[in-house]
N, C-alpha and C positions, 0 to 999 in steps of 0.2 A: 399202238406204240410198237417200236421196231425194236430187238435188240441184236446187233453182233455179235455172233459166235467167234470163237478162237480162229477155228475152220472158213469163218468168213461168211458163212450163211448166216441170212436174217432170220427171225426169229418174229414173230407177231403172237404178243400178249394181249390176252383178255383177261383184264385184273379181275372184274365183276367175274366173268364165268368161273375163273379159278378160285374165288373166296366162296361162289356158290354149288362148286364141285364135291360129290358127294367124300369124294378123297381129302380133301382140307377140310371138310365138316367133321368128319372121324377125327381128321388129326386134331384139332380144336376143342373136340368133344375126349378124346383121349387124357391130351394135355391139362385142360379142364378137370379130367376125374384125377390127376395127379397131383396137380398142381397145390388144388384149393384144399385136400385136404393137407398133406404136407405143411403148409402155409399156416395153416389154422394150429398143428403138431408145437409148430415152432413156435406160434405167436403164445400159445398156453404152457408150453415149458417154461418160454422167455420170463414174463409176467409173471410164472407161480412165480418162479425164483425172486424176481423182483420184489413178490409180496410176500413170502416166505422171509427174505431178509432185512422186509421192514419191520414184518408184524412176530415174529417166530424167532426172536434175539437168543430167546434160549436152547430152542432146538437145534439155530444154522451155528452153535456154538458149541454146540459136545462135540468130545471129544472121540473122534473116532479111530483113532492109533498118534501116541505121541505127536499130538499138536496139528494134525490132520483132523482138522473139522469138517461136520456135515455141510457148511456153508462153503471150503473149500472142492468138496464132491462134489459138490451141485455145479458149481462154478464150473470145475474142468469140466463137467457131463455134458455143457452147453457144448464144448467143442467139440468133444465127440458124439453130441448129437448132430452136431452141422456136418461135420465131414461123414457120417451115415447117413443123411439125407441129400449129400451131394454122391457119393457112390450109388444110391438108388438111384437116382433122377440119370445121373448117366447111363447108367445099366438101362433102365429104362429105354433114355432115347437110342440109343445103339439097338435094340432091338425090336422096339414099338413106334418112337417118335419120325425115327430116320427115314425107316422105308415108305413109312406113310407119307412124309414130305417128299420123298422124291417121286411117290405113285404121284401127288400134285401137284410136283413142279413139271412133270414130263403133261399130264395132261392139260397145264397154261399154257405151255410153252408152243406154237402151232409154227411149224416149218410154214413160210411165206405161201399163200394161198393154196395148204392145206387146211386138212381134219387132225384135232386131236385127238390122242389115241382113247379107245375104249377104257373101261373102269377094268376089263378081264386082259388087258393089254400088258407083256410082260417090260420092265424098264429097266435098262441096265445100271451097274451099279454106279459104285465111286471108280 
């Protein structure tokens, strides 16, 4: 498959060699160690809450400063657990997820009947 650059040069992809490049296996494997645990953070806050409000009527109902209930902290805590899992995941890919996808978009990426570059090959940036 060919693709167009800006520049006008062709570009020849090898989908297969880039999914199996040790560079998108890292970023995969990275992703992966980020991702799924996060996911699991969220789905177990979500759900206590969910079952803390079914089962715990007395507890999500005291009173924790004039009519500020524990039911009510829980609630807001969800939002501010989501936007603290969205500030990590970004921090994250800006410093972990980014450079590894461009270490394996530059090594899919094969200048027309060239080699792509080495795994110790330097890629420039954005």
């Amino acid at each position: 498959m060919n693709e167009t650059r800006a520049g006008g040069g062709a570009d020849r992809v090898d989908w297969v060699a880039a999914e199996r490049s040790p560079e998108f296996q890292e970023l995969r494997k990275r992703k992966r160690a980020f991702i799924l645990p996060a996911t699991i953070f969220f789905l177990a806050w979500f759900f206590g809450f969910i079952l803390l409000t079914a089962y715990a009527e007395d507890f999500m109902a005291e009173s924790v400063y004039e009519g500020l209930t524990v039911g009510y902290c829980l609630a807001l805590s969800q939002f501010i657990m989501v936007w603290v899992l969205t500030a990590a995941y970004l921090r994250r890919a800006d410093r972990v997820f980014d450079p590894l996808a461009a270490r394996a978009a530059a090594r899919a990426v094969q200048p027309a009947g060239g080699t792509a570059p080495r795994a110790g090959d330097e890629v420039s940036g954005r």
